[in-house]
Structure formats: structure tokens, C-alpha cells
N, CA, C and O atoms as a GROMACS GRO file, in nm:
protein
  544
    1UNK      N    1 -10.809  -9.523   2.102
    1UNK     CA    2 -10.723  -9.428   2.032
    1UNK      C    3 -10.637  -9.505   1.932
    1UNK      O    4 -10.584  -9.613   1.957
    2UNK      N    5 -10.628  -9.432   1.804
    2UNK     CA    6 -10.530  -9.522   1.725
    2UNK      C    7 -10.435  -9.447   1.726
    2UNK      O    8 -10.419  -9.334   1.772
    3UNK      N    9 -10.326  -9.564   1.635
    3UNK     CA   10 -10.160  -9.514   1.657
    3UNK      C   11 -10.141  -9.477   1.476
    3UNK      O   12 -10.226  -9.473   1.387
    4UNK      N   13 -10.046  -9.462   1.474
    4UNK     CA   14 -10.021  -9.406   1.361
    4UNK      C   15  -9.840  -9.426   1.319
    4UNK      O   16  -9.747  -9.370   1.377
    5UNK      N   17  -9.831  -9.521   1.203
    5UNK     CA   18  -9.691  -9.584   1.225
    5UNK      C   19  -9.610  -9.481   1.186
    5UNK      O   20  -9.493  -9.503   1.217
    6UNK      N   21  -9.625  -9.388   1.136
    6UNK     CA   22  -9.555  -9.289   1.131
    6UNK      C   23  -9.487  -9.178   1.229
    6UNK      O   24  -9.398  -9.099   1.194
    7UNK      N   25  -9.543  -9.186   1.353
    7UNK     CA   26  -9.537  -9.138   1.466
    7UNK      C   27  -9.414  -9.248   1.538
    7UNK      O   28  -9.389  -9.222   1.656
    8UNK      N   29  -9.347  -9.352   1.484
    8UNK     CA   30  -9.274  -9.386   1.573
    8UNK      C   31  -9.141  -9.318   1.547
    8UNK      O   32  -9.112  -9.306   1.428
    9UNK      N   33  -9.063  -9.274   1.626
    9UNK     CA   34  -8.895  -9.204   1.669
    9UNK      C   35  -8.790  -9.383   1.653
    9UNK      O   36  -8.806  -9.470   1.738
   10UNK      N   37  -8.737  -9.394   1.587
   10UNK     CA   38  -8.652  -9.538   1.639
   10UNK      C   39  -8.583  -9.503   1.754
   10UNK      O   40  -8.630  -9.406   1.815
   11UNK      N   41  -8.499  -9.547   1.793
   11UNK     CA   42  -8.423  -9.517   1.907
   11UNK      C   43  -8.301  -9.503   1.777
   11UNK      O   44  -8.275  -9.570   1.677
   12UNK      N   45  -8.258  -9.404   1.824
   12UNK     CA   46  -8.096  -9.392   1.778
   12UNK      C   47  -7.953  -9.495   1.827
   12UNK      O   48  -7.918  -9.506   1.945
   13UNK      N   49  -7.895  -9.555   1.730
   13UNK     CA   50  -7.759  -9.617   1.810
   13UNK      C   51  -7.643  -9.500   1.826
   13UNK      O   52  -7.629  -9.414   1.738
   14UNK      N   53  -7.568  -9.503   1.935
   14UNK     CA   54  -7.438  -9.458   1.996
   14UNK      C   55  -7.387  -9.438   1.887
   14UNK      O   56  -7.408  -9.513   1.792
   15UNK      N   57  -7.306  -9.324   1.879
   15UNK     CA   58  -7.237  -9.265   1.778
   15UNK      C   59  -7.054  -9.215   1.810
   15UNK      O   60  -7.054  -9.093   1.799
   16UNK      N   61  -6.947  -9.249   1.834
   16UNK     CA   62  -6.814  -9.258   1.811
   16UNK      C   63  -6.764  -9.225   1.675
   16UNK      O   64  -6.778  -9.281   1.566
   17UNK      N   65  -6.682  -9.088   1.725
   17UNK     CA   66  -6.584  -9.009   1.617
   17UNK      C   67  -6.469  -9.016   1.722
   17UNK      O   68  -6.481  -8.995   1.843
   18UNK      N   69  -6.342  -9.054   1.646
   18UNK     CA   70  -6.210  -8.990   1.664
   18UNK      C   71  -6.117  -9.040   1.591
   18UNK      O   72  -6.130  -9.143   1.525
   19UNK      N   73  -6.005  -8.962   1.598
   19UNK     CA   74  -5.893  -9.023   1.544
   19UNK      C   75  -5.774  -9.096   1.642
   19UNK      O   76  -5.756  -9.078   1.762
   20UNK      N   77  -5.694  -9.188   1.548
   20UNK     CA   78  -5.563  -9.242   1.652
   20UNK      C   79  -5.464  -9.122   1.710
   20UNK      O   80  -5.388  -9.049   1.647
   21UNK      N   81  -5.488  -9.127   1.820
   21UNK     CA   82  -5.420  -9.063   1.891
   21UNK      C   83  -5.484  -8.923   1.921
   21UNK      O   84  -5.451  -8.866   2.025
   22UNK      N   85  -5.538  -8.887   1.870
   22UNK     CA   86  -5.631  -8.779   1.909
   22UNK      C   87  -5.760  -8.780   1.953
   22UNK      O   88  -5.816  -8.889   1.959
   23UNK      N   89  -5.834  -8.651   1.996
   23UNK     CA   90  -5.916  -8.668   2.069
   23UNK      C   91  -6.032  -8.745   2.010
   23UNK      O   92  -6.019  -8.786   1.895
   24UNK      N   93  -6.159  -8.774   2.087
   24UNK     CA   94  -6.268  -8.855   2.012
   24UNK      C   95  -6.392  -8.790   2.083
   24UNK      O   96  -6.377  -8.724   2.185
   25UNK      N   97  -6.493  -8.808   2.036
   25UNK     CA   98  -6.606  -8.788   2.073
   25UNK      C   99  -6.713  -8.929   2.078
   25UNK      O  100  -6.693  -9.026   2.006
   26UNK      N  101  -6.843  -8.917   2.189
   26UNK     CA  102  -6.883  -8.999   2.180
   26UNK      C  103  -7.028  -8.932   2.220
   26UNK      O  104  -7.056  -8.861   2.317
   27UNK      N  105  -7.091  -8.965   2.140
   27UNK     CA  106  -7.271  -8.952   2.179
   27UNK      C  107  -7.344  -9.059   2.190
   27UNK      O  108  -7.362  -9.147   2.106
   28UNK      N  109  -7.389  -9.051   2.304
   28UNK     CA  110  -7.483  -9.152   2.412
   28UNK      C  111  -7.653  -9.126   2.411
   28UNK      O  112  -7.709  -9.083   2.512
   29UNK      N  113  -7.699  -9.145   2.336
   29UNK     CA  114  -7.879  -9.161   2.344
   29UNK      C  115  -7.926  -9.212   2.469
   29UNK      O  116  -7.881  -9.320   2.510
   30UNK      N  117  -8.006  -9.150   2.532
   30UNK     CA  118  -8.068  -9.186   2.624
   30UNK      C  119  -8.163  -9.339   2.608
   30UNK      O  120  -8.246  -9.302   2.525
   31UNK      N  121  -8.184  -9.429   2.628
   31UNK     CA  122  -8.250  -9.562   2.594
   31UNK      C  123  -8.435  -9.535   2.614
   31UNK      O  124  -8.531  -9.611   2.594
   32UNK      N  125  -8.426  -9.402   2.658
   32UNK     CA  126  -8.590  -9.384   2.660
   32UNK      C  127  -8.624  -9.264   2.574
   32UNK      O  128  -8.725  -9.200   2.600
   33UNK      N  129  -8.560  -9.237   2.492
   33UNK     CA  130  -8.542  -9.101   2.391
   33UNK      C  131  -8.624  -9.172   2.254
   33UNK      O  132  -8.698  -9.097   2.190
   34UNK      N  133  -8.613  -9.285   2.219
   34UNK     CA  134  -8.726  -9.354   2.126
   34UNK      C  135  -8.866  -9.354   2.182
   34UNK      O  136  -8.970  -9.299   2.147
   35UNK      N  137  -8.838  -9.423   2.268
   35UNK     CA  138  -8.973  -9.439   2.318
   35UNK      C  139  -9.066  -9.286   2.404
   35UNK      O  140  -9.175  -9.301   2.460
   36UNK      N  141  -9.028  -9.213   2.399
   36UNK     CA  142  -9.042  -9.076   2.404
   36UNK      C  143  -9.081  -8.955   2.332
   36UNK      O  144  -9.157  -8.864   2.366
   37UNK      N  145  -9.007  -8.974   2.216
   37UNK     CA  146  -9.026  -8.897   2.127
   37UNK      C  147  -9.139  -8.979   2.062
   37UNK      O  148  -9.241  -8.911   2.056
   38UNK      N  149  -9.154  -9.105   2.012
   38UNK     CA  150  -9.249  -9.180   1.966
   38UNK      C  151  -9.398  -9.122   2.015
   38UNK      O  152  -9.484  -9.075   1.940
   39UNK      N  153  -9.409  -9.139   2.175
   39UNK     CA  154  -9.521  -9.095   2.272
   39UNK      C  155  -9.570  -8.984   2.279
   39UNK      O  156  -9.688  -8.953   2.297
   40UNK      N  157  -9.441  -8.890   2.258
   40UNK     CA  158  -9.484  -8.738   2.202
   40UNK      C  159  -9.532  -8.736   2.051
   40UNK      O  160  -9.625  -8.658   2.033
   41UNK      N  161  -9.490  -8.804   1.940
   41UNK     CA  162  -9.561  -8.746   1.828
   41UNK      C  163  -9.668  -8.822   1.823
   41UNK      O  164  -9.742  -8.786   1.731
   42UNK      N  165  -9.706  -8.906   1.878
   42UNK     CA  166  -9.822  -8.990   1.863
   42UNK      C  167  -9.932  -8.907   1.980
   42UNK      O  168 -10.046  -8.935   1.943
   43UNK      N  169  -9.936  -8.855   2.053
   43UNK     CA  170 -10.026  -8.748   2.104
   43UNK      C  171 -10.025  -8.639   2.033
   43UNK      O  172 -10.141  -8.597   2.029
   44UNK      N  173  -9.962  -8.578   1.981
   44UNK     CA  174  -9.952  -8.467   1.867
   44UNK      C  175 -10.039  -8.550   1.725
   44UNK      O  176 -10.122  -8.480   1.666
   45UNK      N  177 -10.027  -8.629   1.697
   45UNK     CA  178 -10.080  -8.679   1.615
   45UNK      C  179 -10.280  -8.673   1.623
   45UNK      O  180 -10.374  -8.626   1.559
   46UNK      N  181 -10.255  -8.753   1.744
   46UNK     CA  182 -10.434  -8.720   1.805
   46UNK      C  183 -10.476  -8.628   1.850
   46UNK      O  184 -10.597  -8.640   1.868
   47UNK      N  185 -10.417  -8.483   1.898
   47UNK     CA  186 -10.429  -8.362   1.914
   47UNK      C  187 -10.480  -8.306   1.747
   47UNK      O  188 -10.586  -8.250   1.717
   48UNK      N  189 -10.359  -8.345   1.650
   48UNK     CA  190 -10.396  -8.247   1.568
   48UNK      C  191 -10.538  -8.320   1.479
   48UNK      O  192 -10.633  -8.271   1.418
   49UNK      N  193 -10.500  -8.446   1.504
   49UNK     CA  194 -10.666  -8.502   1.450
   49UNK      C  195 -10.827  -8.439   1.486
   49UNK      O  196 -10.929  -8.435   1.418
   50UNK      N  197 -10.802  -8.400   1.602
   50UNK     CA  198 -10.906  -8.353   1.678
   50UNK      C  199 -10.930  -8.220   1.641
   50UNK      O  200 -11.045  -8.178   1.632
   51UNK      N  201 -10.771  -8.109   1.604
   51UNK     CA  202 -10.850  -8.010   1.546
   51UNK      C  203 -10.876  -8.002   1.435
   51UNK      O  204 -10.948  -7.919   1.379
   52UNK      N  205 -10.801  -8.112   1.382
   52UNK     CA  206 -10.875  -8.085   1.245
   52UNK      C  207 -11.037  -8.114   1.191
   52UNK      O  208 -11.107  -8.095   1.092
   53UNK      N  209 -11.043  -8.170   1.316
   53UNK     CA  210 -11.208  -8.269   1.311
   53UNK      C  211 -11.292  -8.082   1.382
   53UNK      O  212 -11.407  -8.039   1.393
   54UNK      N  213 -11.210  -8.050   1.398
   54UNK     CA  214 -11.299  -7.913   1.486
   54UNK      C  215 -11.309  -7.801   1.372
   54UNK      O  216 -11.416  -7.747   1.343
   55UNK      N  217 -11.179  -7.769   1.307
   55UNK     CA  218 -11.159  -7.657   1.188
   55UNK      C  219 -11.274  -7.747   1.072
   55UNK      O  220 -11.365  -7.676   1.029
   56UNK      N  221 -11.274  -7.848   1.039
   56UNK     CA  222 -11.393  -7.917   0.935
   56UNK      C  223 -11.516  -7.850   0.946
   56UNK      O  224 -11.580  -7.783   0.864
   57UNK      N  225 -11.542  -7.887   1.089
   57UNK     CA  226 -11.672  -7.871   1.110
   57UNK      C  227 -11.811  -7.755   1.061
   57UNK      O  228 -11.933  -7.772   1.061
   58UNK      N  229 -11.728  -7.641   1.025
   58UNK     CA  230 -11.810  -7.616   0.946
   58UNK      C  231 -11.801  -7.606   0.812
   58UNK      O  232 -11.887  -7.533   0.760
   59UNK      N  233 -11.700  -7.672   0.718
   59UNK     CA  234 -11.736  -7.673   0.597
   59UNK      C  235 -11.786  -7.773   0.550
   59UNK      O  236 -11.806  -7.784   0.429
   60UNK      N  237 -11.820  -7.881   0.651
   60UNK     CA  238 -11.921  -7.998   0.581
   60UNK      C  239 -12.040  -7.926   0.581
   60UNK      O  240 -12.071  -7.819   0.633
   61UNK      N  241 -12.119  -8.033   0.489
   61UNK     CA  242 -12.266  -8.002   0.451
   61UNK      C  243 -12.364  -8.039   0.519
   61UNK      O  244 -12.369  -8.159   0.549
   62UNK      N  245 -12.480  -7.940   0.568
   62UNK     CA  246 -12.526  -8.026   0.704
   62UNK      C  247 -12.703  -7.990   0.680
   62UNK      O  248 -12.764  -7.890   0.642
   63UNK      N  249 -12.737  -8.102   0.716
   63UNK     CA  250 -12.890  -8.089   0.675
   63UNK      C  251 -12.913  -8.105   0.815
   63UNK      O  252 -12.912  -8.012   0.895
   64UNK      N  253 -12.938  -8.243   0.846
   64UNK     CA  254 -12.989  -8.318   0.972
   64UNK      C  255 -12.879  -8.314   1.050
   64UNK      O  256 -12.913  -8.324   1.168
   65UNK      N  257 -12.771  -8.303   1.037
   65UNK     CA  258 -12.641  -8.310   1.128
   65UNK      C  259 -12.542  -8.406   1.119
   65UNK      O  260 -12.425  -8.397   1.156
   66UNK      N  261 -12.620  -8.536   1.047
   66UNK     CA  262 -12.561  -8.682   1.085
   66UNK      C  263 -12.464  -8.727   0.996
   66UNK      O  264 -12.446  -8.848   0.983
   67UNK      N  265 -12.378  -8.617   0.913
   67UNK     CA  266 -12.284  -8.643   0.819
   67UNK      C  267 -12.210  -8.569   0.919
   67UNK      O  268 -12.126  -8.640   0.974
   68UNK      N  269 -12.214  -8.428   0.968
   68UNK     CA  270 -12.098  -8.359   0.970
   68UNK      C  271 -12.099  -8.383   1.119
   68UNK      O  272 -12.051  -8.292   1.187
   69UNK      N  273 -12.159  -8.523   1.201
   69UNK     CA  274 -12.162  -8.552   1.330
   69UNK      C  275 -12.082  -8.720   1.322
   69UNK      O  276 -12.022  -8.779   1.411
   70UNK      N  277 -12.099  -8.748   1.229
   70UNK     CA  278 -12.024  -8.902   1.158
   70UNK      C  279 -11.850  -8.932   1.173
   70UNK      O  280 -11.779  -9.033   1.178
   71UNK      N  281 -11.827  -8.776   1.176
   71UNK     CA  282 -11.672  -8.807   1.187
   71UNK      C  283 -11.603  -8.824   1.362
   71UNK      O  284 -11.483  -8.840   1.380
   72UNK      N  285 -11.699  -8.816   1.468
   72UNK     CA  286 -11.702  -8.789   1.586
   72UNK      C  287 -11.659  -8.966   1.632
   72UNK      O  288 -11.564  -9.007   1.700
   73UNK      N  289 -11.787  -9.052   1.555
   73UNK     CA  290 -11.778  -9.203   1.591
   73UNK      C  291 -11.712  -9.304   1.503
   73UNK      O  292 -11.680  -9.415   1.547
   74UNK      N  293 -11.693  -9.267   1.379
   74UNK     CA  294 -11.643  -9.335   1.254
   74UNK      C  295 -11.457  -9.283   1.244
   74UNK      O  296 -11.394  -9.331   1.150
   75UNK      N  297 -11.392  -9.201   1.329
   75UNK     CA  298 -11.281  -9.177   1.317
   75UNK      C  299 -11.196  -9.245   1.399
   75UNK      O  300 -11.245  -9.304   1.495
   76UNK      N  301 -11.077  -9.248   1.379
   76UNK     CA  302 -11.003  -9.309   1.532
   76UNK      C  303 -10.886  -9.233   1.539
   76UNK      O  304 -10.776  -9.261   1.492
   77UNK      N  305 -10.926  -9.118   1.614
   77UNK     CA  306 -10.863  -9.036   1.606
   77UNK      C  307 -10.702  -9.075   1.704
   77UNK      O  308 -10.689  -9.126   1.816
   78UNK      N  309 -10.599  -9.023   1.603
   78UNK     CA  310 -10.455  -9.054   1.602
   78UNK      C  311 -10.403  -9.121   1.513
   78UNK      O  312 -10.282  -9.131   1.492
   79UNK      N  313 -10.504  -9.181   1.445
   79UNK     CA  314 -10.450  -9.267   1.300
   79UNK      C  315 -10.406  -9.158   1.232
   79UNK      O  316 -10.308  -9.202   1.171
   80UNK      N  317 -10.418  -9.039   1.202
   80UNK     CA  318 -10.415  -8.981   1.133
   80UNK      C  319 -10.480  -8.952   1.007
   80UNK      O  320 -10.424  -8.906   0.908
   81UNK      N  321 -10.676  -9.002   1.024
   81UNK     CA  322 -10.758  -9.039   0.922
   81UNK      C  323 -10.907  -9.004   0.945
   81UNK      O  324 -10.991  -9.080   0.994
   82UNK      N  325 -10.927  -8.884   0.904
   82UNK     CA  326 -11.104  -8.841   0.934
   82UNK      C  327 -11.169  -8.897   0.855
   82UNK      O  328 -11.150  -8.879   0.735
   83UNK      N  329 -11.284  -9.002   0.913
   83UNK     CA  330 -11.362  -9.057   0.856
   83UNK      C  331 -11.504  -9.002   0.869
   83UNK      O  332 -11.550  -8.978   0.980
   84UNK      N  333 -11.574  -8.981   0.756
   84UNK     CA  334 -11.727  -8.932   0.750
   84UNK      C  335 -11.815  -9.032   0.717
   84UNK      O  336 -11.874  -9.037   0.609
   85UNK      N  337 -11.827  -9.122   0.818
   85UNK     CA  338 -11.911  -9.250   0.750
   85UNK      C  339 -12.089  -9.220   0.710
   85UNK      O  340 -12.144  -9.169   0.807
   86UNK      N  341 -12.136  -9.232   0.650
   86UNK     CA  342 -12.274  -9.203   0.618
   86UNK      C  343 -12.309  -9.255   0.430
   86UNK      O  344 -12.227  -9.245   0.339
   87UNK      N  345 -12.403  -9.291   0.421
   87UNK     CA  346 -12.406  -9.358   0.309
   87UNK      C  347 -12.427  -9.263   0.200
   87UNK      O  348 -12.448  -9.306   0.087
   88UNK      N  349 -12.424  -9.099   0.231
   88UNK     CA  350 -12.425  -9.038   0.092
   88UNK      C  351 -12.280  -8.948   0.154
   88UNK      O  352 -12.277  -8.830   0.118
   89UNK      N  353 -12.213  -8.975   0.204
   89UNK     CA  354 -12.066  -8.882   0.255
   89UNK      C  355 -11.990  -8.889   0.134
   89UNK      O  356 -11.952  -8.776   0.102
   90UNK      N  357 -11.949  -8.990   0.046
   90UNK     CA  358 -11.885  -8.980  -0.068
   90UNK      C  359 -11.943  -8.851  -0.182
   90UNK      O  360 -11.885  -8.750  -0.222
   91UNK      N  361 -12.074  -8.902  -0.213
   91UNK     CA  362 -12.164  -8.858  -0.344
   91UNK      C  363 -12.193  -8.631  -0.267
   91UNK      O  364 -12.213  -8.533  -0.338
   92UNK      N  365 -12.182  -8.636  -0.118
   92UNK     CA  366 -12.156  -8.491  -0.105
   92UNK      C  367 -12.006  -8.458  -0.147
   92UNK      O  368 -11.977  -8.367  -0.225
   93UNK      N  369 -11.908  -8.550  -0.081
   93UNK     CA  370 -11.770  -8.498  -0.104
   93UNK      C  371 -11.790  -8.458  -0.227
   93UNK      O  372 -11.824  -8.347  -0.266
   94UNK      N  373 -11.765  -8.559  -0.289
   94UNK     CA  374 -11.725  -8.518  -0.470
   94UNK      C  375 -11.832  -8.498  -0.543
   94UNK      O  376 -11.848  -8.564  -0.646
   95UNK      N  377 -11.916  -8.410  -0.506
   95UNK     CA  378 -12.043  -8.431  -0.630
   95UNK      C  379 -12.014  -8.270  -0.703
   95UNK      O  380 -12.056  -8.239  -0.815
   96UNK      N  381 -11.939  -8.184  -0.620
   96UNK     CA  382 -11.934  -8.043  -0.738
   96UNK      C  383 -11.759  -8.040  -0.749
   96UNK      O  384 -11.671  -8.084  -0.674
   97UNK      N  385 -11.756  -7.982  -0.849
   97UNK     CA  386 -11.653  -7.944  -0.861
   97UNK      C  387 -11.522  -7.867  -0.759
   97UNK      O  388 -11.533  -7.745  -0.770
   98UNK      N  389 -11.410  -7.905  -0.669
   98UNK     CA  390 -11.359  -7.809  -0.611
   98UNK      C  391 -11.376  -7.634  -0.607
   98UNK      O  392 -11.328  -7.552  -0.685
   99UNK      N  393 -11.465  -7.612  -0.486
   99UNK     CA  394 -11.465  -7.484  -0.526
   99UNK      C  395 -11.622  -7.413  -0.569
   99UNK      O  396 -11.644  -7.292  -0.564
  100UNK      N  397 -11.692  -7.488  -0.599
  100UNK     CA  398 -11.822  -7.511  -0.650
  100UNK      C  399 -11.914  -7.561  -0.571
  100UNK      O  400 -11.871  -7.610  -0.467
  101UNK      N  401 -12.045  -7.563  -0.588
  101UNK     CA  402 -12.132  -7.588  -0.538
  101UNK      C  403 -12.180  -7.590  -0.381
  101UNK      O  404 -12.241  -7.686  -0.332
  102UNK      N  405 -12.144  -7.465  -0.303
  102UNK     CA  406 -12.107  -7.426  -0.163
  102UNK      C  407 -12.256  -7.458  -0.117
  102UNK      O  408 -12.335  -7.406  -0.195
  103UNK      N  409 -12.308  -7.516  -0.031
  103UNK     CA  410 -12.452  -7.475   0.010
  103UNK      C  411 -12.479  -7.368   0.064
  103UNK      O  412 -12.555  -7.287   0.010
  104UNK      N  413 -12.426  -7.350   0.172
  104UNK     CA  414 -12.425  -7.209   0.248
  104UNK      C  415 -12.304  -7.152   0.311
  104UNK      O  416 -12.224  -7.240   0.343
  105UNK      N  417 -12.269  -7.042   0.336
  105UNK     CA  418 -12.149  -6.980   0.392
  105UNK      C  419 -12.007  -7.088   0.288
  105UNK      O  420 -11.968  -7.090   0.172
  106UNK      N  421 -11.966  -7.176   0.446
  106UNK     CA  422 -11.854  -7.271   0.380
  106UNK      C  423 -11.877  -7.383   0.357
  106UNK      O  424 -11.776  -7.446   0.325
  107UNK      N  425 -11.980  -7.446   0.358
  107UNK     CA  426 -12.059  -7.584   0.340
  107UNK      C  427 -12.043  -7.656   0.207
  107UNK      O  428 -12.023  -7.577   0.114
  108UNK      N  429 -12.045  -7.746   0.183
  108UNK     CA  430 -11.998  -7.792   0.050
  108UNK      C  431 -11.912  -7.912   0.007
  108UNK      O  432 -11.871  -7.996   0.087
  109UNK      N  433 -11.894  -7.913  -0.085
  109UNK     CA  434 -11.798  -8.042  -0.134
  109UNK      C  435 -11.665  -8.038  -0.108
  109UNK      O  436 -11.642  -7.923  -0.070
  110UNK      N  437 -11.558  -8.107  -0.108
  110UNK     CA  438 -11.442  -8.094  -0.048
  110UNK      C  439 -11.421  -8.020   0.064
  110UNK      O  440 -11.376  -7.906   0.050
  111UNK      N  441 -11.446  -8.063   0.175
  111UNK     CA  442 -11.489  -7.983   0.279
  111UNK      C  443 -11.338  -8.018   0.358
  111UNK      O  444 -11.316  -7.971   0.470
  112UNK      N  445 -11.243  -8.101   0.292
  112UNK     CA  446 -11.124  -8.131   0.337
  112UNK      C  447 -11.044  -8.080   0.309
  112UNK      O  448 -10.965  -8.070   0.402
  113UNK      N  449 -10.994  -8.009   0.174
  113UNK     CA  450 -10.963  -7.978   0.046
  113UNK      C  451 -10.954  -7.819   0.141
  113UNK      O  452 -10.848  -7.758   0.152
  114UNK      N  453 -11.059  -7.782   0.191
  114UNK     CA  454 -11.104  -7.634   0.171
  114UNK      C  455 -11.055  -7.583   0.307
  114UNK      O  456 -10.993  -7.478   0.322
  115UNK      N  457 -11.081  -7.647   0.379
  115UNK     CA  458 -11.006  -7.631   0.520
  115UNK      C  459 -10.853  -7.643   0.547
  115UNK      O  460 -10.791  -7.584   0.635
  116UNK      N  461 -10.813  -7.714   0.473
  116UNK     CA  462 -10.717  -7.717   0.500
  116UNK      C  463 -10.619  -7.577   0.448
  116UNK      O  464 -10.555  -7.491   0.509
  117UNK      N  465 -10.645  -7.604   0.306
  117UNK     CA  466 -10.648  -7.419   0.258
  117UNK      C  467 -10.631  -7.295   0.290
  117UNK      O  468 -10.567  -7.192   0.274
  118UNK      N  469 -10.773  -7.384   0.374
  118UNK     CA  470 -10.808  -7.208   0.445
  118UNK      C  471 -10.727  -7.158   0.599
  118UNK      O  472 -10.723  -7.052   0.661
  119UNK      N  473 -10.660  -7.312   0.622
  119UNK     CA  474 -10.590  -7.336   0.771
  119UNK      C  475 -10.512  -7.354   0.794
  119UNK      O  476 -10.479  -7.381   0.910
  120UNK      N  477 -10.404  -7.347   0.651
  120UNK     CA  478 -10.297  -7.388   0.632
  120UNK      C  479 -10.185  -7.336   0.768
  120UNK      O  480 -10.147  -7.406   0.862
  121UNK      N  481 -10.152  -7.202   0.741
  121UNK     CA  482 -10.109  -7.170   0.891
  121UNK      C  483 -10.059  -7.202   1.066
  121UNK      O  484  -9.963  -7.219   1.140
  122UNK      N  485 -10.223  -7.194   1.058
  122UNK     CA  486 -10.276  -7.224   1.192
  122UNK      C  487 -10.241  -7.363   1.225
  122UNK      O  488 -10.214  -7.385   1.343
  123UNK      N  489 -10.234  -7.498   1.109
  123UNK     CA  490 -10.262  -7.631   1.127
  123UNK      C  491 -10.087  -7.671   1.187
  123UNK      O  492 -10.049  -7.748   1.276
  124UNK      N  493 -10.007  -7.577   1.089
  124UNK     CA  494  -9.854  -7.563   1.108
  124UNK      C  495  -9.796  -7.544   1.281
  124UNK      O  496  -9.746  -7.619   1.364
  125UNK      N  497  -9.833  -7.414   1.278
  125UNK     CA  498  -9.850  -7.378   1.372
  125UNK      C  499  -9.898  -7.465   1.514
  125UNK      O  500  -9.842  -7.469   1.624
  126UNK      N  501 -10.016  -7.530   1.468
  126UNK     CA  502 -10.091  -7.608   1.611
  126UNK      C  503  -9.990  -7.769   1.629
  126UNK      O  504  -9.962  -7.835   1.730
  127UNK      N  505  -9.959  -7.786   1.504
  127UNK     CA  506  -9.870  -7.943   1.515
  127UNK      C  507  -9.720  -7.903   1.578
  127UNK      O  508  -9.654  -7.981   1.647
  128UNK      N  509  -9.683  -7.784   1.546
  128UNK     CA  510  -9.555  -7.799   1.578
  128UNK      C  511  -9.561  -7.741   1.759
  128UNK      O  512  -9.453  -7.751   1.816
  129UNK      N  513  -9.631  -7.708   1.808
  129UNK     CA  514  -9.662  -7.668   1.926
  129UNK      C  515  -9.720  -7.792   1.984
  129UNK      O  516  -9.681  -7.810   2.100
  130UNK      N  517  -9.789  -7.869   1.948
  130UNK     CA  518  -9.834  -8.008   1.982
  130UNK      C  519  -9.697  -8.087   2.009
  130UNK      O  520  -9.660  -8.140   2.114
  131UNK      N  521  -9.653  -8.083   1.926
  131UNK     CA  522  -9.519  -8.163   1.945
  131UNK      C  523  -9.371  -8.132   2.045
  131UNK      O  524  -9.290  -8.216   2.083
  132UNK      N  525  -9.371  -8.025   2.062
  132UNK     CA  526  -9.291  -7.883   2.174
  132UNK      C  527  -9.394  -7.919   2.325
  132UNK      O  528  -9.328  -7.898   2.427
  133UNK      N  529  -9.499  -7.955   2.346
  133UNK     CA  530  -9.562  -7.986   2.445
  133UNK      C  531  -9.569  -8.143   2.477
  133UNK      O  532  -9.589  -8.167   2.596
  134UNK      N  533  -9.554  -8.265   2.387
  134UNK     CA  534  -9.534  -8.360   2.427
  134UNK      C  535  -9.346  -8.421   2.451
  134UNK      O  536  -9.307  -8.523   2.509
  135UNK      N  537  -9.277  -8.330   2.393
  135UNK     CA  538  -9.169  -8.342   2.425
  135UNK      C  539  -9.126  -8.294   2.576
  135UNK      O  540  -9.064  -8.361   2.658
  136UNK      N  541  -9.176  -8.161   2.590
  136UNK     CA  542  -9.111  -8.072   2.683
  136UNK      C  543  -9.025  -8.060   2.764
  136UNK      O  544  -9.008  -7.951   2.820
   0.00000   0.00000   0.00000
């Protein structure tokens, strides 16, 4: 599983307000509240990798299977990075124009581009619930 440096929480330092002679306040971070929140967005991170590797799936282009099956072993999922390794995965991505050249149904070029688009919502939705579940 990969990590994703963006997923780390720092730990917060202790925070002291008051005035002389009056009252003060003091906020105390828990010492495992970094390392926590870190652990939670970094499973949210590989959660939402995974659906996004699932919502893709059918707008890649699929002959034999072994492009839109490429992102299964070539990803590391939690980096935050779908990889389609196959030696014509580029020349499908970008060979039509956004929007253009669909093979069938949703199949086609920018198959990243288009999903996301089309999932915008839902993707909102699934991360911020990902993240409400590794906190909890």
C-alpha cells in the first residue's frame, strides 16, 4: 500500500490565551491526534483510490481487457495515482480529442477526465464519508 504525503495531520502544539490577571484559556492536543488523523486520511486516501479505480472502469477502452485490467497491478493504491501501464495506454488516453472519439457506450479517451465529471458528486461525497469513518 502506498502513502501519500499529503495525508499527513502534523500534530498540533498547545495553545495558551490570557490576560494578566484575568482569566486564560488553554488547549491541550491529544499527542496521538497527529498520528490519527494522519492514519485516518491515509485510509481514506486508499479507499477513495479504489473507487475511483472502480467508477473508471468502464470508461476505459477495452478490447482484450489488458489496459482497463492494468490499473489493478501497475497502481499503488493510496498514493493517490491510477496508473494504466500498457504500452499503447498513453496513445488511447490522448489520441481523440476530449469528448470525442467514444468507442462504445463510455469507452474512450480521457477516461479520467470523464469520470470524474461524470462523478463529481458521488467522489465528494464518498471521500468525505471515508474520512468521518477513519476518524470516528
Amino acid at each position: 500500500m502506498g502513502t501519500n504525503p499529503k495525508c499527513r495531520v502534523p500534530q498540533p502544539n498547545d495553545f495558551v490565551m490570557g490576560r494578566n490577571g484575568g482569566c486564560s484559556v488553554r488547549l491541550h492536543w491529544s499527542p496521538a491526534m497527529g498520528p490519527r488523523f494522519s492514519g485516518a486520511m491515509q485510509q481514506a486516501q486508499t479507499m477513495f483510490d479504489h473507487e475511483c479505480a472502480r467508477l473508471t472502469d468502464k470508461y476505459v477502452p477495452k478490447d482484450s481487457g489488458t489496459l482497463k485490467n492494468s490499473v489493478i497491478t501497475a497502481s499503488d493504491f493510496g498514493s493517490g495515482m491510477l496508473v494504466y501501464n500498457t504500452p499503447y495506454a498513453r496513445a488511447q488516453y490522448y489520441r481523440h480529442v476530449l469528448g470525442t472519439g467514444l468507442h462504445s457506450g463510455l469507452r474512450g479517451a480521457h477516461w479520467g477526465e470523464r469520470m470524474v465529471s461524470d462523478n463529481k458528486a458521488h467522489l465528494h461525497s464518498f471521500v468525505a464519508g471515508a474520512i468521518k469513518k477513519g476518524i470516528g
